[in-house]
N, C-alpha and C positions, 0 to 999 in steps of 0.2 A: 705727250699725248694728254688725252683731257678725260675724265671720270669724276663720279659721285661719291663726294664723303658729307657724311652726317656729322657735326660738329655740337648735336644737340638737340632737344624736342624740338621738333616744326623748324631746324634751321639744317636744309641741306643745300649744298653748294657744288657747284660741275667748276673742278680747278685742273693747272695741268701738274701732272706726276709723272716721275721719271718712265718713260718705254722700257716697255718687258723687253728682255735680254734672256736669250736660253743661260742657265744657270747649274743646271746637273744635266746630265747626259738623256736623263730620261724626262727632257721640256719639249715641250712644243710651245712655240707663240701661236695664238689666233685673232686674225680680225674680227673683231665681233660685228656680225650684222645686224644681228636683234638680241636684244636684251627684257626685262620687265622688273615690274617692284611689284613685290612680293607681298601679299596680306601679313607676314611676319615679320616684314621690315617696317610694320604700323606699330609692332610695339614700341621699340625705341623711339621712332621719331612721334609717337604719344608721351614718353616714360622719360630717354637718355638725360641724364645731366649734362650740362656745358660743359666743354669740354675745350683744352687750348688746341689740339690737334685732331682734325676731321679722321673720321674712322670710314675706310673705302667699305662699298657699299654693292650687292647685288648676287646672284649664287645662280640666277635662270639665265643661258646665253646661249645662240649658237652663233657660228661662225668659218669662216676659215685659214685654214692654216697657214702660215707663213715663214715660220721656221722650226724646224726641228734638232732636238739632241741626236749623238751619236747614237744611244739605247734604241732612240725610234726608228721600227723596221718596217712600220706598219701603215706610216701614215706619211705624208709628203705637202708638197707644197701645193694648191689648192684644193686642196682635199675639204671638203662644205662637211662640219661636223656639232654635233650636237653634245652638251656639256652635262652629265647630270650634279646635280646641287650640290654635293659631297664628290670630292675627289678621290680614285684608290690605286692600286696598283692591279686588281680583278685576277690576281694569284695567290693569295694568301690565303689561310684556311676559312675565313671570316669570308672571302670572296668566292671562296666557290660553294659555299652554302649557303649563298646570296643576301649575306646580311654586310655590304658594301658599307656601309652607313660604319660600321665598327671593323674596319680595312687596317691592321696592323700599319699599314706604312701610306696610310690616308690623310683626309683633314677638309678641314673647311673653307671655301671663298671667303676673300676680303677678311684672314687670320692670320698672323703670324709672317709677314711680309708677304702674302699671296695676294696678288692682285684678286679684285670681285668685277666682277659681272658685267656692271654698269660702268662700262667706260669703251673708248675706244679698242684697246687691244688687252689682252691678258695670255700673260703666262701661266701656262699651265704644266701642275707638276704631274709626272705619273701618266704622260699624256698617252701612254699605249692601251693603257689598260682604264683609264680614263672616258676620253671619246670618242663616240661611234660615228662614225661615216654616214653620210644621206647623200641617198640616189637623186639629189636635185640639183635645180640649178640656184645661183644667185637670187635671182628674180621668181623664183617662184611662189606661185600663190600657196602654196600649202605650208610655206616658214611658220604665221603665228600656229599653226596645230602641231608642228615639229617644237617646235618651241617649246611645249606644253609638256612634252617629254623631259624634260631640264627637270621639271617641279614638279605642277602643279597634278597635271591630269596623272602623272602614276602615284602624284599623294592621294589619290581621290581609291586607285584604281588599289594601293596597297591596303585603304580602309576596308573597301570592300572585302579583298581576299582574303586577310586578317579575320575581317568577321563570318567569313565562310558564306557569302552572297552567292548562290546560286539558282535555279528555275525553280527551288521548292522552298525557299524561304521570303514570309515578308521582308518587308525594308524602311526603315524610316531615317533619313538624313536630317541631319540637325544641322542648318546653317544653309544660305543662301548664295553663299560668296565663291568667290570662284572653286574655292576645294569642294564645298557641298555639291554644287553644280556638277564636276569632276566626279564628284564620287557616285549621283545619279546616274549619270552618264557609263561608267563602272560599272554601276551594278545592273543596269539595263545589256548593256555588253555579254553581262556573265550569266543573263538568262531570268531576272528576276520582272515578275509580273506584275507587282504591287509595290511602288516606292510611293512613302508620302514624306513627302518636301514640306521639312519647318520652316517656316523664312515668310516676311511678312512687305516686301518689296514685289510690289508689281511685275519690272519687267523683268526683272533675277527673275520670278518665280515660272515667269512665260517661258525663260530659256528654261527652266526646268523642266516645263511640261514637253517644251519641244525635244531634252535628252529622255525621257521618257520617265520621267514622274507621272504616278496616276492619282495624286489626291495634294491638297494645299492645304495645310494648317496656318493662317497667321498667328494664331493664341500664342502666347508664352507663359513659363511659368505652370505651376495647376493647373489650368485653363488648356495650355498647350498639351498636356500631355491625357486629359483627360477626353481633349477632341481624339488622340491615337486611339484612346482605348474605342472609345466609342465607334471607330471606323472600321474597328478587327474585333468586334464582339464580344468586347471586353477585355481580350488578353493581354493587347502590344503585339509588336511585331519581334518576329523570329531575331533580327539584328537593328540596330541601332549604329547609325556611320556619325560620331562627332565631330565634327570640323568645325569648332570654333574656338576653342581649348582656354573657355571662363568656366568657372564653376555651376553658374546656371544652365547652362549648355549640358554640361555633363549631369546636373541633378535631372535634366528635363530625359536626357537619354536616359536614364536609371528609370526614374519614373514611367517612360516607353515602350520597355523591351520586356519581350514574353517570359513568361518562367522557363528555366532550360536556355535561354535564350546567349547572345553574345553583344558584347557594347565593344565597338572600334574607335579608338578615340587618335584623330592626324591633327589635332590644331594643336598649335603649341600650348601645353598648361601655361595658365596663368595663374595655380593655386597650387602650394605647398601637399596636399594631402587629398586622396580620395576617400567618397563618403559612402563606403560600404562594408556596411553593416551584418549583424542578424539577419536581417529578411530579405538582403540581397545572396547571405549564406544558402537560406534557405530555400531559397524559388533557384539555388545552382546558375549566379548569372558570372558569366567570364567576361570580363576586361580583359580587351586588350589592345592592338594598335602598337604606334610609335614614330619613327622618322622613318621615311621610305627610302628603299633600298633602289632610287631609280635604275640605276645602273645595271641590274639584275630583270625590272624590267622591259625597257628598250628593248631590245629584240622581239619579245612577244605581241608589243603595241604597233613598234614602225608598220609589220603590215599594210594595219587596217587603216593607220591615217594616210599610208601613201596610196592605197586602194578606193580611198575614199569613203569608207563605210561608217567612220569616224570623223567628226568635226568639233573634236575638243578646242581650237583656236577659237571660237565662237566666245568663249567668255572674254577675249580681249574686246573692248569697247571703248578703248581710245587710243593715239600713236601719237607720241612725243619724239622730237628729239632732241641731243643729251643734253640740253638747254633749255629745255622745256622739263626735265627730271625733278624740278623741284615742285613745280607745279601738279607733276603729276602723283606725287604725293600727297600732295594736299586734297588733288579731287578725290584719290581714293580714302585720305582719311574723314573728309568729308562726307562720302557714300556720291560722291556726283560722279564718279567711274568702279565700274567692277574691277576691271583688272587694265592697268597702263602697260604697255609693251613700247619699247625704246627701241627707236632707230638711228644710230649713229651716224 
């Protein structure tokens, strides 16, 4: 079969690799139908040193099933399933107080011989307690927002809840990219009236108003955080959602949020050390955040996307396939796509 490895900064390549093969009892293989590249897969192909062997690439995917171990009772052969980004077994004591992300008998896409995402098929380990079933079909128009379940929109939707988003707290999102987006989207879901969207891109910012941002700051910096105060009366807002995870990102969240207030940080850090001090002691501000537990929430979300109430797939804006993978990297490290979704 054919898949995405990165072999170095800006150099990714769709080569063929050995076909997943059930390998413990508890695999399933699945077709993947749709795949995407992930705003975290920009750091390395920004950053990665060259390297003599391609490192496999991708963690967002759904798909369907095509074979199963003896362990799996639960799942079969066309069964259309949805992948969250971390793999677990969903019985471990870590799993059932929904922190999936730290799964005793878990791990990562595209690690430690686990096929990733972006390729034709993948083996999936742990695949019972792994992925969840959707009531579609093939062809359905509703795949890129099922999709979004994989990553992005429950990264969005754990900053929010993380940060205790609800109808009585303001909101300000730091970042424009698909998680920001995602996390608007989140906290407009969870009841919140007042979201102002940092982010200084036109049409990003339009999709924002359309998930229900009520205010656009492009300022950054002082400037950026000084527009918040001035639009909440001086204070900042009750929460702060970071999706970008550089240092300025997170000084402009700091600089944002109310006293009393909470800062939820889902972008990958980029920076050794947070800068909170005395007067963040002081004004009582809680950090917090971290890598989303999708898997824990899939159930709660399928709903609304298969309902319709929800169209988190809307940050996709453009469709490659696996051939086009490379390219679609580059538009998004260039900013000329928000989010690439791959179809095999």
């Amino acid at each position: 079969m054919r898949a995405t490895l990165m072999y170095g900064a800006g150099d990714v390549r769709v080569e063929d690799v050995p076909d997943p093969e059930i390998q413990q009892p508890t695999d399933a293989v699945v077709r993947v139908l749709r795949s995407c590249i992930c705003g975290s897969d920009l750091w390395p192909y920004g950053s990665m040193p060259q390297a003599r062997h391609g490192e496999r690439m991708g963690h967002e995917f759904l798909g369907v099933v095509e074979d199963t171990g003896s362990d799996v009772s639960q799942l079969k052969r066309g069964d259309l399933v949805v992948a969250p980004f971390v793999w677990s077994d969903n019985t471990c004591d870590f799993c059932r107080e929904g922190l999936h992300t730290s799964c005793r008998h878990g791990g990562l896409w595209a690690r430690g011989g686990i096929d990733g995402g972006q390729g034709e098929a993948v083996r999936v380990p742990q695949a019972q307690g792994t992925l969840v079933k959707l009531p579609v079909a093939e062809d359905s128009d509703l795949l890129p927002s099922l999709l979004t379940l994989s990553d992005v929109f429950c990264t969005g939707h754990h900053c929010a809840v993380t940060a205790g988003v609800d109808e009585r707290t303001t909101v300000t999102v730091v970042g424009d990219g698909a998680v920001g987006l995602s996390a608007v989207l989140a906290a407009k879901r969870l009841g919140a009236e007042r979201i102002i969207l940092m982010g200084r891109h036109k049409d990003r910012t339009d999709l924002g108003r359309d998930f229900g941002a009520t205010d656009i700051v492009a300022e950054r910096g002082e400037e950026g955080i000084e527009r918040v105060r001035e639009l909440t009366g001086g204070d900042g807002t009750h929460t702060v959602l970071e999706c970008v995870g550089t240092l300025p990102a997170l000084q402009m969240s700091i600089g944002a949020v109310r006293a009393g207030g909470t800062i939820s940080r889902v972008g990958a850090p980029q920076y050794p050390e947070v800068p909170l001090g005395f007067p963040e002691f002081l004004n009582n501000i809680t950090l917090t955040g971290g890598v989303a537990p999708a898997r824990a929430y899939i159930g709660e979300l399928l709903p609304d996307v298969l309902e319709g109430r929800i169209q988190p797939g809307r940050v996709f804006d453009r469709t490659v396939g696996l051939d086009g993978v490379p390219d679609g990297y580059r538009a998004m490290a260039g900013r000329e796509a928000l989010k690439v979704i791959v179809q095999p």
